[in-house]
C-alpha positions as semicolon CSV with decimal commas, in nm:
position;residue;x (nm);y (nm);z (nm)
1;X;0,000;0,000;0,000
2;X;0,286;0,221;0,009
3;X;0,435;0,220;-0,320
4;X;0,412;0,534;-0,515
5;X;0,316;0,702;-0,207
6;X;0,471;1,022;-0,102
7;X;0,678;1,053;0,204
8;X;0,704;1,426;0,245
9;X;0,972;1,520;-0,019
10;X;1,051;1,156;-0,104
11;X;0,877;0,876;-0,299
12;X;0,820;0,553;-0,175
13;X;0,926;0,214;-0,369
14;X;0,864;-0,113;-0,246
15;X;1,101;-0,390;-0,361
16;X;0,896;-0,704;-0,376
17;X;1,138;-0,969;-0,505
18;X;1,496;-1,046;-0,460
19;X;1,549;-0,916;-0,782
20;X;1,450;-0,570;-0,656
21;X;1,623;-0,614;-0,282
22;X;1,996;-0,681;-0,521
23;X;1,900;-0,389;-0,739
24;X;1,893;-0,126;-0,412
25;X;2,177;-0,294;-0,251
26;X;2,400;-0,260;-0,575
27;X;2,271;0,134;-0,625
28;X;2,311;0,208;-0,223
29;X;2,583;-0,034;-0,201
30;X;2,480;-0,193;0,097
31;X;2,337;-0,543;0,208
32;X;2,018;-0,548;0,103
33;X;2,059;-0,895;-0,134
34;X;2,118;-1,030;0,262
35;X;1,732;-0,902;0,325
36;X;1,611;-1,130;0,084
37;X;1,484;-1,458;0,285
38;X;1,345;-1,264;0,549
39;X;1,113;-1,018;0,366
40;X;1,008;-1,284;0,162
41;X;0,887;-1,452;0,514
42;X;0,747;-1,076;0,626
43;X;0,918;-1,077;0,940
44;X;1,012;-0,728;0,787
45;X;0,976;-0,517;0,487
46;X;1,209;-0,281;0,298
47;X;1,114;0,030;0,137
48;X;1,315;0,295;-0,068
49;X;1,263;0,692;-0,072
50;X;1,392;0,782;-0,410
51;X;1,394;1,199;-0,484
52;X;1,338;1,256;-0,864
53;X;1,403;0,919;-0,976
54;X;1,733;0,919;-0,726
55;X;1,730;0,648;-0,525
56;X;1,824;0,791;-0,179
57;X;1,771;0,586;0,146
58;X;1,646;0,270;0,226
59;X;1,429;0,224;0,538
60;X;1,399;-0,128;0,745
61;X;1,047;-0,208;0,892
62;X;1,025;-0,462;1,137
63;X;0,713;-0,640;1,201
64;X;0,561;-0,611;1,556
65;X;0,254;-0,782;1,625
66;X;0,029;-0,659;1,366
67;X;0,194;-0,364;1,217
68;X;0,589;-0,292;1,154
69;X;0,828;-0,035;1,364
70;X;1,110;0,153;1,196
71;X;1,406;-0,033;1,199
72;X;1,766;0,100;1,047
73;X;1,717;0,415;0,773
74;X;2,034;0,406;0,542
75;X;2,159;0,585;0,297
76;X;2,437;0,510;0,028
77;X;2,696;0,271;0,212
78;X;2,517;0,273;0,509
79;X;2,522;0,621;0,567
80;X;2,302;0,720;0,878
81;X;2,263;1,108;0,849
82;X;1,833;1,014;0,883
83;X;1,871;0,814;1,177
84;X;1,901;1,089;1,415
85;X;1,726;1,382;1,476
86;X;1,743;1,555;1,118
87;X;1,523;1,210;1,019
88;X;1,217;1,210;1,301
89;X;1,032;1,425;1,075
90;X;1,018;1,133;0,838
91;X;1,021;0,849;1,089
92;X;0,698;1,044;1,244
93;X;0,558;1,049;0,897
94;X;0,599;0,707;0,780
95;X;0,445;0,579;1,094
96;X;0,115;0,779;1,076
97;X;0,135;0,639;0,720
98;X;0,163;0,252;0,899
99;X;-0,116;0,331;1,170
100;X;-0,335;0,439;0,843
101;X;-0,265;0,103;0,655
């Protein structure tokens, strides 16, 4: 229900198959392709904010009980600039978008 959705200045993308989960990890280079097993069980879910086309960040969502919490929010190698305070504006977003869902 996310994909194509706005997160403030940022679009949302979903990767849904490994495929997808390689793709981000090659353009971030991080370790996404090591995601693949257990978002393909849903114990968590990956999304990407991409800014005109640019992928940008990639954000883990963990599932907890019947909804998902915010789990690491990375950048290109694993940069963390969103994880702290400059990112709560979009952490607050994205989980009014969840409790919507």
């Amino acid at each position: 229900h996310l994909d194509g959705k706005m997160l403030l200045d940022f679009q949302i993308e979903v990767p849904t198959t490994g495929s997808d989960l390689i793709r981000t990890g090659l353009l971030l280079k991080n370790c996404m392709a090591g995601y693949i097993e257990i978002v393909q069980s849903k114990e968590c879910q990956i999304i990407n904010l991409k800014r005109h086309d640019f992928l940008c960040y990639t954000i883990e969502l963990i599932k907890h009980n019947n909804t998902y919490r915010i789990g690491q929010f990375k950048g290109r190698r694993n940069s963390c600039e969103l994880e702290g305070r400059i990112g709560q504006p979009y952490r607050e977003a994205l989980i009014n978008m969840l409790m919507d869902n």
